[in-house]
Structure formats: structure tokens, C-alpha cells
N, C-alpha and C positions, 0 to 999 in steps of 0.2 A: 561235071555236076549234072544229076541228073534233076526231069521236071518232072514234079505229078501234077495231074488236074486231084481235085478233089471237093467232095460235098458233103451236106449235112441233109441227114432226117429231122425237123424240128416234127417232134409228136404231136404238136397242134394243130400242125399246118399239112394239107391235103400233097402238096408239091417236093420234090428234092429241091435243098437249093444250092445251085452251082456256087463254088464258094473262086473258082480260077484255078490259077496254076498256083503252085506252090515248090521251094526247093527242096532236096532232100535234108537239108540240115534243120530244116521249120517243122519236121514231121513229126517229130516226137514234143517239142514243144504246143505243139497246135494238140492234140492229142489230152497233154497235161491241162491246158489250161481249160479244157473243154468243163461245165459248171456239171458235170453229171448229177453229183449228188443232188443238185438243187433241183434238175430238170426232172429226178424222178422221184424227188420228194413231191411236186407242182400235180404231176402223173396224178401221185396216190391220192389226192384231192380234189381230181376233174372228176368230170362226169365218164365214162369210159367211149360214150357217144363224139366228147370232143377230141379222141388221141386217135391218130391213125398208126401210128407206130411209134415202136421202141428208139430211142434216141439213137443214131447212129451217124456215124464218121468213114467215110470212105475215101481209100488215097490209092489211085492208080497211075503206074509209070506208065508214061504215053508214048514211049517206045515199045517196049514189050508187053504191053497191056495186060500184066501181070498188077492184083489191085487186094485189098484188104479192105474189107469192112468190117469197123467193131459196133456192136451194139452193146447200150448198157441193158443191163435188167434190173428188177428189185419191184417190188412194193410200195414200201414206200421212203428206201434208202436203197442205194447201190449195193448190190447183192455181189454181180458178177458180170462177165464180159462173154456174149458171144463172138465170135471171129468166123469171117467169112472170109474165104482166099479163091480169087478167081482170075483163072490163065488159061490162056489156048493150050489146051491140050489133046495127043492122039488118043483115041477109045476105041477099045474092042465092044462089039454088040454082039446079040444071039450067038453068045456061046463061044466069042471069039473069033466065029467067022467072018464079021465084018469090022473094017475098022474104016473109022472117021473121024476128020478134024471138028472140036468143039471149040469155037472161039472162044465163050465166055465157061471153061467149066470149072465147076461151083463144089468146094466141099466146107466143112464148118466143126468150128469145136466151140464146146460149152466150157463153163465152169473158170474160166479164165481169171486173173487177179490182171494188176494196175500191172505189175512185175512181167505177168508174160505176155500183155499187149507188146511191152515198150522192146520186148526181147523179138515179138513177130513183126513189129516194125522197122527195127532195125536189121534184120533179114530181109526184109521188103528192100528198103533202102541200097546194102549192101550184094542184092543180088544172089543172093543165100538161097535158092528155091528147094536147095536138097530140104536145107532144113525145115521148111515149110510145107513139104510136100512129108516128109517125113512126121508133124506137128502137128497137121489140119488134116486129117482124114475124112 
């Protein structure tokens, strides 16, 4: 069984908050029960001076430090999901002549539904990086 640590962006609040560790089988339920809708209906009614960011959820395996961050978006109802997938990965620079290890590297998709979080979570979960690395460009 594997662990993630994992956090939340509360858009009120200046700080991440470390939420612990968590099992892989809580991933997908911590995910659902998360109040999106409400937190960004709250959004569309503040002042924009008090939100520092988009509501978000992040779960990384603390072995392979492969991690998922989803944000919600919207107005003032849940529109969509961005997804952020970040893993140590090899890169070519300038042209391919140089290559180097990136601990944290970061790519993202937009446009996302409830359907294909729970689908890049469960690839998180089971290890699945083809399909993610194939999913999140």
C-alpha cells in the first residue's frame, strides 16, 4: 500500500495547508468530497484582494515523488479542472545538447471534468506514468 503526503490551497488563506499522509485507497474519495462547487461560488463573491489562489488539491507519492495537483476553476460555479503532474524527470536543454535531472518537472492540462481527474488519479495511485505523461503535456 502505498502513502501520499497531501495538501490543500484554501483561496482565502495566504499559506498551503499540509493536510498528512494519506492511503492510496482515500485518494479518490478525499478528491470527491472536496466542496468545490461551494468554495468557488464563496470566490465569485469575495473581493478578489481576499483570494490568493484557485482552490487546489495536491497528492504526491513520497516514494517516487511523482504528484498531482488539481485546481478547480469557474466564476462563480465549477467550470473545470486544471491538472498539474509533477515528476523527476531527464531534459534535454539548448537544443538537446545538454541534459539534466529536474526533480520537480511540471507540465498541465486544462479543461478537465470530475471524470478525468478521478481517471488521473487513479493512474497516480496505480503507477500508470505512461498514461500521464501521455495525458498531461
Amino acid at each position: 500500500m502505498k502513502t501520499f503526503r497531501h495538501s490543500f490551497c484554501d483561496p482565502f488563506k495566504p499559506d498551503v495547508i499540509e493536510l498528512g499522509d494519506v492511503k492510496n485507497q482515500e485518494i479518490i474519495s478525499r478528491f470527491e468530497q472536496m466542496p468545490w462547487d461551494e468554495i468557488i461560488s464563496r470566490m465569485g463573491k469575495a473581493k478578489e484582494s481576499d483570494i490568493h489562489y484557485s482552490p487546489s488539491l495536491e497528492f504526491e507519492d513520497k516514494t517516487t515523488k511523482h504528484g498531482i495537483t488539481i485546481s478547480a476553476v469557474g466564476t462563480s460555479s465549477l467550470e473545470e479542472f486544471y491538472v498539474f503532474y509533477k515528476r523527476p524527470k531527464r531534459v534535454k536543454k539548448f537544443f538537446g545538447l545538454i541534459e539534466s535531472d529536474d526533480p520537480e518537472y511540471l507540465t498541465d492540462v486544462t479543461g478537465q471534468t470530475k471524470e478525468d481527474v478521478i481517471d488521473i488519479l487513479n493512474a497516480l495511485i496505480n503507477g500508470k506514468y505512461d498514461f500521464l505523461d501521455s495525458k498531461i503535456k
